[in-house]
C-alpha positions as CSV (number, residue, x, y, z in Angstrom):
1,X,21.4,6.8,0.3
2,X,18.6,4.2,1.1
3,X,15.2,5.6,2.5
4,X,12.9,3.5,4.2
5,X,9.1,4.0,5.1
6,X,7.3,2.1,7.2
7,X,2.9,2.8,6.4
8,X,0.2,0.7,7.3
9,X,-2.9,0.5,5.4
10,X,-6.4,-1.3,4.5
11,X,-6.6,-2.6,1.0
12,X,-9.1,-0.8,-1.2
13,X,-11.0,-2.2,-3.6
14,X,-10.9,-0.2,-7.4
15,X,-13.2,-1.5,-9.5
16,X,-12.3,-5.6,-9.5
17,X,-9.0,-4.9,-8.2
18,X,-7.6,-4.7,-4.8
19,X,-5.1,-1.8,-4.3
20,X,-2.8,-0.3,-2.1
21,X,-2.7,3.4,-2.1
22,X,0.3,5.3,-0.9
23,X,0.4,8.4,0.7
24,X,0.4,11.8,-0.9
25,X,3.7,12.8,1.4
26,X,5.7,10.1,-0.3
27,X,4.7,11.2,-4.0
28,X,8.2,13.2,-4.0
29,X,9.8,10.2,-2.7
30,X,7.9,7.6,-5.4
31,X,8.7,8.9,-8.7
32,X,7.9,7.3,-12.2
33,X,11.0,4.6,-12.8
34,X,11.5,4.6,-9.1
35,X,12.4,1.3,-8.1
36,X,11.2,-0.1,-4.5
37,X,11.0,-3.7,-2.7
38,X,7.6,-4.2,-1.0
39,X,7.0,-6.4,1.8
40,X,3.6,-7.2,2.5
41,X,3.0,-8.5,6.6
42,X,-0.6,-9.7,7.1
43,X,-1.8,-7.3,10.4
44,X,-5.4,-8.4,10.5
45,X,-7.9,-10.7,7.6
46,X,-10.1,-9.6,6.7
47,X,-14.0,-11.1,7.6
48,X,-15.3,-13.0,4.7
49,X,-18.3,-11.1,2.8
50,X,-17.8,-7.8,5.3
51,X,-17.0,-4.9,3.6
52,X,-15.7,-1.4,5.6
C-alpha cells in the first residue's frame, strides 16, 4: 500500500548546509532503508541576504 504526505516547510540552514526537516509524526512512517520520491515545488524565494 502506497502512503502519501503532503508537508510544507521553510528550509533551515545546519551549519553550511541547507536542510529539510521532517516532522516527528512521520518518524514511524520514515524508517532507516525506507525508500521515498521527493518532489520539491518552489512556494515562495526566498529575499536575497534576509535571514528568518
Amino acid at each position: 500500500m502506497q502512503k502519501q504526505f503532503t508537508i510544507t516547510k521553510r528550509i533551515a540552514k545546519h551549519g553550511k548546509q541547507n536542510v529539510i526537516v521532517i516532522p516527528s509524526f512521520l518518524k514511524d512512517e520514515l524508517k532507516p532503508r525506507t525508500v521515498v520520491e521527493l518532489k520539491i515545488n518552489i512556494i515562495k524565494e526566498a529575499e536575497d541576504g534576509k535571514v528568518d
